[in-house]
LOVEXDO-245755 format. One line per field, with one value per atom (N, C-alpha, C): residue number from 1; residue in three letters; atom name; z, y, x. Coordinates in steps of 0.1 Angstrom, whole numbers, m for minus. Example, Ala and Ser with C-alpha at 12.3 -4.5 7.8 and 13.67 -1.06 7.14 Angstrom:
// LOVEXDO-245755
resi	(1  1  1  2  2  2)
resn	(ALA  ALA  ALA  SER  SER  SER)
name	(N  CA  C  N  CA  C)
zz	(78  78  78  71  71  79)
yy	(m57  m45  m33  m22  m11  0)
xx	(132  123  132  128  137  129)
// end
This chain:
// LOVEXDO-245755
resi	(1  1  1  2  2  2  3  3  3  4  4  4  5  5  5  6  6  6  7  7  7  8  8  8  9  9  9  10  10  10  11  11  11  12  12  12  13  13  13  14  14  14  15  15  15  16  16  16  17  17  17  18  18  18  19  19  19  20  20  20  21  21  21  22  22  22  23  23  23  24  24  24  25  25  25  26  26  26  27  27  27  28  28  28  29  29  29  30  30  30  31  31  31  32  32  32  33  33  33  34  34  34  35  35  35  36  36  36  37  37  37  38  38  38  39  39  39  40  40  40  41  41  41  42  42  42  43  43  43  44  44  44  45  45  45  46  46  46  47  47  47  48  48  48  49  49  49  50  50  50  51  51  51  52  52  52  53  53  53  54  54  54  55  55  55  56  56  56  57  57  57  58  58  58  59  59  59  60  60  60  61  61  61  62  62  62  63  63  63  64  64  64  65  65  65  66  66  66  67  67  67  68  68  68  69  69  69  70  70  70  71  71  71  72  72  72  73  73  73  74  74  74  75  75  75  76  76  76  77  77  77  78  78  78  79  79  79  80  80  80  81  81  81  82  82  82  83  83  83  84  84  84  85  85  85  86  86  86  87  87  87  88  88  88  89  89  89  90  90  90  91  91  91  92  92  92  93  93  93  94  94  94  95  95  95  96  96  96  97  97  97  98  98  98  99  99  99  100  100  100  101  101  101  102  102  102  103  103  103  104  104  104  105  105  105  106  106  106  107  107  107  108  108  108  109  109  109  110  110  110  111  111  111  112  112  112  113  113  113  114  114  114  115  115  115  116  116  116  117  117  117  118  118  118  119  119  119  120  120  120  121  121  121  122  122  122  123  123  123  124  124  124  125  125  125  126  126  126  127  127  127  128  128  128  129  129  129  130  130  130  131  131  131  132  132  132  133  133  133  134  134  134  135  135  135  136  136  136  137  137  137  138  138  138  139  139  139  140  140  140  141  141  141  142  142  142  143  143  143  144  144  144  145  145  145  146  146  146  147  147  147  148  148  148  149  149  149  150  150  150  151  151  151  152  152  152  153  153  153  154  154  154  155  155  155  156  156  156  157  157  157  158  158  158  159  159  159  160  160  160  161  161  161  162  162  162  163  163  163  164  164  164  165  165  165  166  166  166  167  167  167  168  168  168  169  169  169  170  170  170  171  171  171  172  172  172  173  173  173  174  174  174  175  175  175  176  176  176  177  177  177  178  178  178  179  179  179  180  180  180  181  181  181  182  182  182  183  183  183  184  184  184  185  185  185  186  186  186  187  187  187  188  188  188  189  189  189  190  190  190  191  191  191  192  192  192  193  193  193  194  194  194  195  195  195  196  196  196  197  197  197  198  198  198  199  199  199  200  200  200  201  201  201  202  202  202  203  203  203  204  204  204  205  205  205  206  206  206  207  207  207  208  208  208  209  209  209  210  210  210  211  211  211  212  212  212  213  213  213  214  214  214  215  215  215  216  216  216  217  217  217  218  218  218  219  219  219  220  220  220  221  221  221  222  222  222  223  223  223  224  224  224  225  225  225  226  226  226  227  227  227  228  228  228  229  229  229  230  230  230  231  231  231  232  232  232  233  233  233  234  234  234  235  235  235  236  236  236  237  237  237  238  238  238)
resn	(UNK  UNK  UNK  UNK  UNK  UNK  UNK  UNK  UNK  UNK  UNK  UNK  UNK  UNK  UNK  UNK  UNK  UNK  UNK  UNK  UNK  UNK  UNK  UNK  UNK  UNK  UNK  UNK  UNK  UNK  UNK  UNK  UNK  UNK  UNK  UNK  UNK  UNK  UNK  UNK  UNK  UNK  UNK  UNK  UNK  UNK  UNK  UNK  UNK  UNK  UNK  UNK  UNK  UNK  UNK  UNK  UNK  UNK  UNK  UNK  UNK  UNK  UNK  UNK  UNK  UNK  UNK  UNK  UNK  UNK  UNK  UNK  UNK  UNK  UNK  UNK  UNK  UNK  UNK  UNK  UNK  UNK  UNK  UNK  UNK  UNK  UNK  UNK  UNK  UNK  UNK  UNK  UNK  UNK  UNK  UNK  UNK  UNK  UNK  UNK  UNK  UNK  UNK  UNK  UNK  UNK  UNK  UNK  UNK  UNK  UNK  UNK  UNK  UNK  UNK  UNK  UNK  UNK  UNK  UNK  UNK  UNK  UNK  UNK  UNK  UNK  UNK  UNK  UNK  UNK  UNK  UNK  UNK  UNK  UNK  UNK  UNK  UNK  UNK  UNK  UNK  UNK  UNK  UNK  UNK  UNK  UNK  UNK  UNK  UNK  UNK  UNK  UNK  UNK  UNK  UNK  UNK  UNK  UNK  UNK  UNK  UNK  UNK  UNK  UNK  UNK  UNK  UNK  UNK  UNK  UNK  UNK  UNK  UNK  UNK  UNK  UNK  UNK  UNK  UNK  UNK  UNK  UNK  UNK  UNK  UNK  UNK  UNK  UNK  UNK  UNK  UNK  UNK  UNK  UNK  UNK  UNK  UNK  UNK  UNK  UNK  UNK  UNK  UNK  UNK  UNK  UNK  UNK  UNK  UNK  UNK  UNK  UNK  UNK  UNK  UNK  UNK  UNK  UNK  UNK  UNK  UNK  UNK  UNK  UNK  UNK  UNK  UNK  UNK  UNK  UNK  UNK  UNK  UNK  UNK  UNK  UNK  UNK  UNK  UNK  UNK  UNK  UNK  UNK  UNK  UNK  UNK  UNK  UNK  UNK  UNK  UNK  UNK  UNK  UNK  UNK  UNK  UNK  UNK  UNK  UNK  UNK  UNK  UNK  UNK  UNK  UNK  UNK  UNK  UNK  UNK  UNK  UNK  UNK  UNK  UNK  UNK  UNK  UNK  UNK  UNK  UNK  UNK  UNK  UNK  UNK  UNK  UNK  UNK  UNK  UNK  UNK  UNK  UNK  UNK  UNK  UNK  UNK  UNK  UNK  UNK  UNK  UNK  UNK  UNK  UNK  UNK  UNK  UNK  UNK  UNK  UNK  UNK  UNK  UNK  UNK  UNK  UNK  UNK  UNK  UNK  UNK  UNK  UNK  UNK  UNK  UNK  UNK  UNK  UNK  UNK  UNK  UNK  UNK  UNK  UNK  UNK  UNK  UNK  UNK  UNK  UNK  UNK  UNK  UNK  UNK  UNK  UNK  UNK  UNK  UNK  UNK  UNK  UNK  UNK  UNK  UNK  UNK  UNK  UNK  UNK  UNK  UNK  UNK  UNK  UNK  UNK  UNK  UNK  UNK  UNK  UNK  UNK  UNK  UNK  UNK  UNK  UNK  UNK  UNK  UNK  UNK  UNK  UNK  UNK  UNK  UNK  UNK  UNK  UNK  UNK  UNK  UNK  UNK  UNK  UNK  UNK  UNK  UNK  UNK  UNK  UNK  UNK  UNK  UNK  UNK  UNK  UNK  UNK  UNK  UNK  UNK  UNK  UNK  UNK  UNK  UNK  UNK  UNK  UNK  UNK  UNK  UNK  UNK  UNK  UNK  UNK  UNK  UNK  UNK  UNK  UNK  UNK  UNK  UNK  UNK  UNK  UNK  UNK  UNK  UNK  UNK  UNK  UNK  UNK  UNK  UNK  UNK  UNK  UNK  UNK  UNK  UNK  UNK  UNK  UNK  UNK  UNK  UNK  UNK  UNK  UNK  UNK  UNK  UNK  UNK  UNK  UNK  UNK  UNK  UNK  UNK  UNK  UNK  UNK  UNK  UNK  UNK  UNK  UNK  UNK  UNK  UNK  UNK  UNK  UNK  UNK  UNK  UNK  UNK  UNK  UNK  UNK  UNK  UNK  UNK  UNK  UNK  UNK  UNK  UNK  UNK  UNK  UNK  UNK  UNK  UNK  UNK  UNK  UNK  UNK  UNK  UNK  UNK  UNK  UNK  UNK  UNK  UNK  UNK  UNK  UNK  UNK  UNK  UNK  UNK  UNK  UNK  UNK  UNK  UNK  UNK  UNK  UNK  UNK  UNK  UNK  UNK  UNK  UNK  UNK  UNK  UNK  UNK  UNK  UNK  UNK  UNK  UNK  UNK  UNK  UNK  UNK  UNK  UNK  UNK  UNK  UNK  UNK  UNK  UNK  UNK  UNK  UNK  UNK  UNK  UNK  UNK  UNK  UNK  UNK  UNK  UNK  UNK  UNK  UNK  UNK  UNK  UNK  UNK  UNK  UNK  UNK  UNK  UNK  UNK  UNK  UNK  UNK  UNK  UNK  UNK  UNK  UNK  UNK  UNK  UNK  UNK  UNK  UNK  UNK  UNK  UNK  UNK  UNK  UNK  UNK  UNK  UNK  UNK  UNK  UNK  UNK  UNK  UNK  UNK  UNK  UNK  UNK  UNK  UNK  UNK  UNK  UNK  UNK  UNK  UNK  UNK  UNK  UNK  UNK  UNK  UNK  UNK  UNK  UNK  UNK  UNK  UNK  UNK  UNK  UNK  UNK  UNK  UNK  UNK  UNK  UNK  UNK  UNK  UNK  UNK  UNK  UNK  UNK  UNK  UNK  UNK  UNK  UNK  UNK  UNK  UNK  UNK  UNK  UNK  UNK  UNK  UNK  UNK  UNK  UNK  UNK  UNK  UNK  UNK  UNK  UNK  UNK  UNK  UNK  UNK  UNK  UNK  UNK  UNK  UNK  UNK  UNK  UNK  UNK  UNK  UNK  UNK  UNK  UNK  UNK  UNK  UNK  UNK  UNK  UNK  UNK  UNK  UNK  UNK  UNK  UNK  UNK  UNK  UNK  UNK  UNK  UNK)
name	(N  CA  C  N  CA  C  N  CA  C  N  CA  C  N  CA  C  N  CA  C  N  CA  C  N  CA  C  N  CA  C  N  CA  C  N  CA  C  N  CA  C  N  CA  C  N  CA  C  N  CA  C  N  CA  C  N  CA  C  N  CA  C  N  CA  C  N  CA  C  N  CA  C  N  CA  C  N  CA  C  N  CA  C  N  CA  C  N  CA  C  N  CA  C  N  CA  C  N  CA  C  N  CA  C  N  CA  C  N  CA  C  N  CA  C  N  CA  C  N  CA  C  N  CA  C  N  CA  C  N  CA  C  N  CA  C  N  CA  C  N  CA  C  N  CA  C  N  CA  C  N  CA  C  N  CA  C  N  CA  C  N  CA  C  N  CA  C  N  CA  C  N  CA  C  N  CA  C  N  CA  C  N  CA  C  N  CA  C  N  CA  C  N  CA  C  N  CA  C  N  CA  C  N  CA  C  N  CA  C  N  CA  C  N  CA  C  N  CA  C  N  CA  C  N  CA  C  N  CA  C  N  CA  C  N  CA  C  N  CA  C  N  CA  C  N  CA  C  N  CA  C  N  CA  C  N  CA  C  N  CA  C  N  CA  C  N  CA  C  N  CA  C  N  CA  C  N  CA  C  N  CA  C  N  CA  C  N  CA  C  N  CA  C  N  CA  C  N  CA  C  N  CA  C  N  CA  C  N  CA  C  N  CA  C  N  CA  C  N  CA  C  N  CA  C  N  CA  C  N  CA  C  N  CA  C  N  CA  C  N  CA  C  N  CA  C  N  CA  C  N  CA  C  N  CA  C  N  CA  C  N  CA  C  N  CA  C  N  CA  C  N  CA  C  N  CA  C  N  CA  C  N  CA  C  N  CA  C  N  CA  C  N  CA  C  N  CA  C  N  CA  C  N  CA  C  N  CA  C  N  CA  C  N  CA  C  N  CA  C  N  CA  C  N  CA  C  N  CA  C  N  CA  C  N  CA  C  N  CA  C  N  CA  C  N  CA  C  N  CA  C  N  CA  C  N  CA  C  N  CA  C  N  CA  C  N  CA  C  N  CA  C  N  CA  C  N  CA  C  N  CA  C  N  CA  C  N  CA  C  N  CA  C  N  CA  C  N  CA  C  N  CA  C  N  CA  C  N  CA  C  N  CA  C  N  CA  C  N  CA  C  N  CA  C  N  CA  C  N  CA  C  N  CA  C  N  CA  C  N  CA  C  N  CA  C  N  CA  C  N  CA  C  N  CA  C  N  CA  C  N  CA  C  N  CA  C  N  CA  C  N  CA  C  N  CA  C  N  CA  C  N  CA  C  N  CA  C  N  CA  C  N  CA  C  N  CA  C  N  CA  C  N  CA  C  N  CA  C  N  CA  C  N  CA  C  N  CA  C  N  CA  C  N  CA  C  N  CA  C  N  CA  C  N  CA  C  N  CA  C  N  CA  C  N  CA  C  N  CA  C  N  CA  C  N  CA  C  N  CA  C  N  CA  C  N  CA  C  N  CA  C  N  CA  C  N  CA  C  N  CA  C  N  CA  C  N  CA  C  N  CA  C  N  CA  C  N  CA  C  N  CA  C  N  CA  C  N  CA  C  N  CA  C  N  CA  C  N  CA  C  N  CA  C  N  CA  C  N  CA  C  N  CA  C  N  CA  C  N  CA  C  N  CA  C  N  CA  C  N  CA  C  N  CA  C  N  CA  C  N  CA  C  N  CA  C  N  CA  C  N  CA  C  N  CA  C  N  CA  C  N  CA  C  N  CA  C  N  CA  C  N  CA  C  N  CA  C  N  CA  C  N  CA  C  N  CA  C  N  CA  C  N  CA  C  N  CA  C  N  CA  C  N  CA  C  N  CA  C  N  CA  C)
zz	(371  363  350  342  330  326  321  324  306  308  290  288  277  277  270  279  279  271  264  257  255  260  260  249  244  237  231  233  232  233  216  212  223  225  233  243  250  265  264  250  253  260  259  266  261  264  263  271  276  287  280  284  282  296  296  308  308  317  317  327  326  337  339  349  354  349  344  340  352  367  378  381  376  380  368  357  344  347  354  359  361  373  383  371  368  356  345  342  332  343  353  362  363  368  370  358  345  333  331  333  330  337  354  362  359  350  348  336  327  313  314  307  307  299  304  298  282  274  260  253  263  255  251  233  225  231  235  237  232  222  217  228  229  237  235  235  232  241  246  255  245  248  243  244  244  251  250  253  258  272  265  278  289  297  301  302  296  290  278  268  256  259  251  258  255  245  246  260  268  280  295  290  302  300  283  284  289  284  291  310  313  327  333  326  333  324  316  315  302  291  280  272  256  248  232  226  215  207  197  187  179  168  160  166  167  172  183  184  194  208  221  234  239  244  245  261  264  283  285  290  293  305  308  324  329  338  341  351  360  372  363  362  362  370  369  374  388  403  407  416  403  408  409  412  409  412  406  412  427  425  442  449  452  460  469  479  495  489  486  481  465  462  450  449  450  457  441  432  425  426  419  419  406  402  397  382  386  376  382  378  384  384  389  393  381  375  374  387  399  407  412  414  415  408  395  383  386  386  387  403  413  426  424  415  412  421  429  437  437  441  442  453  450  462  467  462  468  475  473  480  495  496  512  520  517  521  515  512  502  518  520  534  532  518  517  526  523  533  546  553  565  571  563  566  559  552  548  563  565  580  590  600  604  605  590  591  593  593  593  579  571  553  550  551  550  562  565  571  569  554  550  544  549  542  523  517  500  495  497  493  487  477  471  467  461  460  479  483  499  500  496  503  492  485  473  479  484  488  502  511  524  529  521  523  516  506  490  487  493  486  468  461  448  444  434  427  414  411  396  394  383  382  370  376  364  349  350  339  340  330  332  330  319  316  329  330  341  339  352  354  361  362  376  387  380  386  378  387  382  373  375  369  351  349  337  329  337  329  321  307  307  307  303  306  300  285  276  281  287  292  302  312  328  323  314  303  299  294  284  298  310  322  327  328  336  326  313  306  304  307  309  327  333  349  348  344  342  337  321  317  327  334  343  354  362  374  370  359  355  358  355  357  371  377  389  397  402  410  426  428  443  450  463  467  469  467  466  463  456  446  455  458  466  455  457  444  453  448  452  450  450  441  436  443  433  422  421  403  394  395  378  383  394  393  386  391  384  373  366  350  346  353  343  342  359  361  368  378  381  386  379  382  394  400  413  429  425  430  445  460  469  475  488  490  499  503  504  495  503  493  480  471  458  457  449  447  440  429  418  420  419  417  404  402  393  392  381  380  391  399  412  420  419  429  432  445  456  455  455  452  465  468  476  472  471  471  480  477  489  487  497  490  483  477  474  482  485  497  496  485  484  494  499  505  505  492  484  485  492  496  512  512  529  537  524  535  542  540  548  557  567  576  573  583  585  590  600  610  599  594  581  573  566  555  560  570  579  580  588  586  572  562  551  547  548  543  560  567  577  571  567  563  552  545  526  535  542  546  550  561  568  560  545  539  540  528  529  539  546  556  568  571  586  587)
yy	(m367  m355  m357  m351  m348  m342  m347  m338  m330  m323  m311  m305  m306  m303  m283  m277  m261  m255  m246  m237  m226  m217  m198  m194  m191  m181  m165  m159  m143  m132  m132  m124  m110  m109  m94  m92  m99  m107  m115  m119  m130  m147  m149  m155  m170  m182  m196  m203  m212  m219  m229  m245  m255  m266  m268  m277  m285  m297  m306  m301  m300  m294  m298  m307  m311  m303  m309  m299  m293  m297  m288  m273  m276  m264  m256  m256  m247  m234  m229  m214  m207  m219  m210  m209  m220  m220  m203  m202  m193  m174  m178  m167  m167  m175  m170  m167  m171  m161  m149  m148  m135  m123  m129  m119  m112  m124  m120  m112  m112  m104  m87  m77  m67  m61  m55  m52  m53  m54  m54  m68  m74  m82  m92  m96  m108  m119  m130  m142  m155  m162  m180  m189  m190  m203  m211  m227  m236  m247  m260  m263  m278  m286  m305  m308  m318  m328  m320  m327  m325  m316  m303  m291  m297  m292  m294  m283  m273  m264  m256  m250  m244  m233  m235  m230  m213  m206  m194  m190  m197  m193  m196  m206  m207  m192  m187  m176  m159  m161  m151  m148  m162  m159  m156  m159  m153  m142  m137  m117  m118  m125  m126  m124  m111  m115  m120  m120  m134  m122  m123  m114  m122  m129  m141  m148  m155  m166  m163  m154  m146  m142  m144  m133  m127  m120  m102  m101  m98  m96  m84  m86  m73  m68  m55  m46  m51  m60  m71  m83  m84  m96  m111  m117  m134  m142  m151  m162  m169  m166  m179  m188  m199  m207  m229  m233  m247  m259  m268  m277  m274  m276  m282  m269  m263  m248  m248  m244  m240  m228  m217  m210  m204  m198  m191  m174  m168  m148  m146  m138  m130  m117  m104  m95  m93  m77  m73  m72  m63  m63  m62  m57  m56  m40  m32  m20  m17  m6  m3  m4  2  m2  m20  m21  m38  m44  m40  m48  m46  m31  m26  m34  m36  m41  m61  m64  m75  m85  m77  m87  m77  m86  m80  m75  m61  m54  m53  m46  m40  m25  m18  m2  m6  6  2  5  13  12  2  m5  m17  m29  m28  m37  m55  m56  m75  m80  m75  m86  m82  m72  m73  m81  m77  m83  m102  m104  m119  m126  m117  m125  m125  m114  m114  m127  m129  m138  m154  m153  m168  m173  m163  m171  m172  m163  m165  m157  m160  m156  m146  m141  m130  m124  m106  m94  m98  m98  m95  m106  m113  m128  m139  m135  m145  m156  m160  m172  m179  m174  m180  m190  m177  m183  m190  m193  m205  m217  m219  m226  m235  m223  m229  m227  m225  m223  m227  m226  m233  m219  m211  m197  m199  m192  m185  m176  m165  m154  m156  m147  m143  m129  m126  m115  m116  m112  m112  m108  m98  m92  m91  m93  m93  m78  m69  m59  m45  m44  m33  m19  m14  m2  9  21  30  27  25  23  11  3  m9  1  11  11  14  17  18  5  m7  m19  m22  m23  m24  m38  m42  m49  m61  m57  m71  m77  m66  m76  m83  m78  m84  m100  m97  m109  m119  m118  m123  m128  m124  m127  m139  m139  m148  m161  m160  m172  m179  m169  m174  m183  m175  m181  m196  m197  m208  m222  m220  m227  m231  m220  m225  m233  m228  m236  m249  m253  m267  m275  m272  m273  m279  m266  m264  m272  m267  m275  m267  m254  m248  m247  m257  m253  m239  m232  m218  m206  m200  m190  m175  m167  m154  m143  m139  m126  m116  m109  m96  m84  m79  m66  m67  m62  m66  m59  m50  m43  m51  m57  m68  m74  m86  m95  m95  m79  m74  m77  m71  m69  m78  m88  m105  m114  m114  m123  m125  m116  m113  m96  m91  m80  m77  m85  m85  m89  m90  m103  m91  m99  m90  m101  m93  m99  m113  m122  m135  m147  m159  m169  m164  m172  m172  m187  m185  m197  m204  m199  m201  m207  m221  m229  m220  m219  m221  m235  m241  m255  m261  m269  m271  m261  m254  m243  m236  m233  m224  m207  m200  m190  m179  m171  m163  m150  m141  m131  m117  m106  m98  m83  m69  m61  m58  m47  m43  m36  m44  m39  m25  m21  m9  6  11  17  33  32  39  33  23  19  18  31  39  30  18  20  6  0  m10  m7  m18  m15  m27  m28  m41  m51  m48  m57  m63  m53  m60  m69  m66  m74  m90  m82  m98  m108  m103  m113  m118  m114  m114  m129  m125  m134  m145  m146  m155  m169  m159  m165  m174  m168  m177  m184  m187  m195  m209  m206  m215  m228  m220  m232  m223  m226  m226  m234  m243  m247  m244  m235  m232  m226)
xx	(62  63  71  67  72  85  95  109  108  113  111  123  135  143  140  145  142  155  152  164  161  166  163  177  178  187  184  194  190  204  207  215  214  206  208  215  218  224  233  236  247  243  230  227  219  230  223  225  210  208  201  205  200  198  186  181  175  172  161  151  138  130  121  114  101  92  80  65  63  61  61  71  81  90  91  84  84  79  73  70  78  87  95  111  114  123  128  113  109  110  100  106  119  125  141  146  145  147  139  130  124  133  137  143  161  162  176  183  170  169  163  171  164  146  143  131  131  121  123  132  142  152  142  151  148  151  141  145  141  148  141  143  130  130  121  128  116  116  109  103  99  103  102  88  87  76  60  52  39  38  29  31  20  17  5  m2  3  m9  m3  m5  2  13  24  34  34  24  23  18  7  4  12  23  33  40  46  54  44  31  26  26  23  25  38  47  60  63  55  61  63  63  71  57  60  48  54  51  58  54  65  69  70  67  72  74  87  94  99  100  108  102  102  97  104  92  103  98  109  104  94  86  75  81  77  78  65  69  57  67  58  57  57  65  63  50  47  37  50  44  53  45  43  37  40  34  40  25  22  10  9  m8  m10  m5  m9  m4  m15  m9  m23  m34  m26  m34  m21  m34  m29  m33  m26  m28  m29  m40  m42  m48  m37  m36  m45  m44  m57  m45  m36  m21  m10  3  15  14  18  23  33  33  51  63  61  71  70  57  63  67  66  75  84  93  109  109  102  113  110  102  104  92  88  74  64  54  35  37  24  24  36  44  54  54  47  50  50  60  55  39  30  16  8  11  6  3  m10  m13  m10  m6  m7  0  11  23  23  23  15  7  m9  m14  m13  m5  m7  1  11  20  15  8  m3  m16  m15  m25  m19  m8  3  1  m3  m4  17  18  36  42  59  63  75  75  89  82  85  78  87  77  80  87  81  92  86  86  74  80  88  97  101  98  99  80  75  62  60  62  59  63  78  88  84  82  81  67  58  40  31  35  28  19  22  14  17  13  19  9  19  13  10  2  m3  m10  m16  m22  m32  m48  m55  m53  m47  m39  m23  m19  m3  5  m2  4  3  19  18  18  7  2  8  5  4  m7  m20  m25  m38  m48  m55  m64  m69  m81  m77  m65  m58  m62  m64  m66  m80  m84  m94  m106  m120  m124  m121  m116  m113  m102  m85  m78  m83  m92  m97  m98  m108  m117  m105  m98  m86  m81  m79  m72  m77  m91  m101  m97  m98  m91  m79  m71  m58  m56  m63  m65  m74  m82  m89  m82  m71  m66  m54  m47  m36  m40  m53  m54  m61  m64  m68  m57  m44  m35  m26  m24  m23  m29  m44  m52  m47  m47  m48  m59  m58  m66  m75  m71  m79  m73  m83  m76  m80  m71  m74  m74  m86  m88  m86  m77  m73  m75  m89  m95  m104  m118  m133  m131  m128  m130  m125  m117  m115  m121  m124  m131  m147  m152  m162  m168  m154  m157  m153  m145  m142  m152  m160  m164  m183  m181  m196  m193  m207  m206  m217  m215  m225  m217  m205  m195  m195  m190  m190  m178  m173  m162  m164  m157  m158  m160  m164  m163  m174  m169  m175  m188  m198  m206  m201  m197  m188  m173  m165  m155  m151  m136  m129  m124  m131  m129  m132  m118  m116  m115  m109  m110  m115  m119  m125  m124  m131  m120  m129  m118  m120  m117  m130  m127  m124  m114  m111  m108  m110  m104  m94  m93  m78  m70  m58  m46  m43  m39  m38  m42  m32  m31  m41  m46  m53  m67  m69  m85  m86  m89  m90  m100  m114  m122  m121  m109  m103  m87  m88  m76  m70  m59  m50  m60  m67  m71  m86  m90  m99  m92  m84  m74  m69  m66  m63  m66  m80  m90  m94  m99  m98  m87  m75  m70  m70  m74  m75  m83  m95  m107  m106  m97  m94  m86  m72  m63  m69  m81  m91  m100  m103  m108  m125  m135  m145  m156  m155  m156  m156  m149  m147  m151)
// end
């Protein structure tokens, strides 16, 4: 791996940090800054060496949109992710409340983490830095900017999402990518798309499509969902 000397500074906060950081742990790096700055705050930060992917799109996936020189924390979920991941869970966007409680699918009617433990994909309700850690899960979101609700997002971000997801998992390289919500996948990607495996590889990856957990999509249950993610866990093969 690639080591990248990292520097965040930000009058707003009081705040300077200087590190050496593996190209693998740059996500998570950048998440743990994102979480410890308030919404809106000014932050410089710059990043050495050869990225291995451009460093506007490492700061977009952890929450940040560039103002000049400058990024500004969005009310918005970070990327937590790192190479080589079992799977990779993509959301449609972040919630306003799952921004403010800081993980995906957070409400409590929200069937994911239920059903993802259930399914033995992870083993801690809402813990996403766990299932990264001790699963190789990781999160993202087709779109980064947070909603009340998905359908608020429109087609060109979906669009702009599917590019940004492409360039990262070139990257990455997870074994398989869990889409979480036919409606953006829809309008990003096929508008014919139904739930299960895909024909269609992202790059290397497999991707598996699924409903939306959301507690607000009556016409699935736990024991649906479950399966669902049983199925993407298992591998296209099985």
């Amino acid at each position: 791996m690639t080591n990248h000397l990292v520097k965040a500074v930000s009058d707003d906060v009081g705040l300077r940090r200087e590190t050496n950081v593996d190209s693998a742990d740059l996500p998570m790096w950048l998440a743990r800054l994102h979480r410890t700055l308030p919404v809106d705050a000014a932050v410089n930060i710059s990043i050495s060496g050869d990225l291995p992917v451009p460093e506007d799109l490492l700061l977009e996936g952890a929450g940040f949109r560039m103002r000049g020189s400058q990024a500004i924390r969005q009310h918005s979920l970070p990327d937590i992710v790192r190479p080589r991941m079992r799977l990779l869970i993509c959301g449609l966007n972040p919630s306003l409340y799952a921004a403010d409680q800081r993980v995906g699918f957070a409400r409590k009617g929200n069937r994911f983490w239920p059903a993802a433990i259930e399914a033995g994909v992870v083993t801690k309700d809402r813990d996403t830095d766990a299932a990264l850690a001790d699963h190789r899960v990781g999160f993202t979101d087709l779109a980064k900017r947070a909603t009340v609700r998905a359908d608020e997002v429109n087609s060109a971000e979906f669009e702009a999402g599917r590019t940004r997801l492409e360039r990262l998992m070139g990257w990455l390289e997870p074994n398989t990518l869990v889409m979480v919500g036919l409606t953006g996948w829809r309008m990003a990607v096929d508008r014919q798309a139904v739930a299960g495996w895909q024909d269609a590889p992202m790059g290397a990856t497999q991707v598996y499509l699924m409903p939306n957990t959301s507690g607000l999509n009556t016409h699935e249950t736990l024991a649906s969902l479950t399966e669902h993610l049983k199925r993407a866990a298992a591998g296209p093969s099985a």
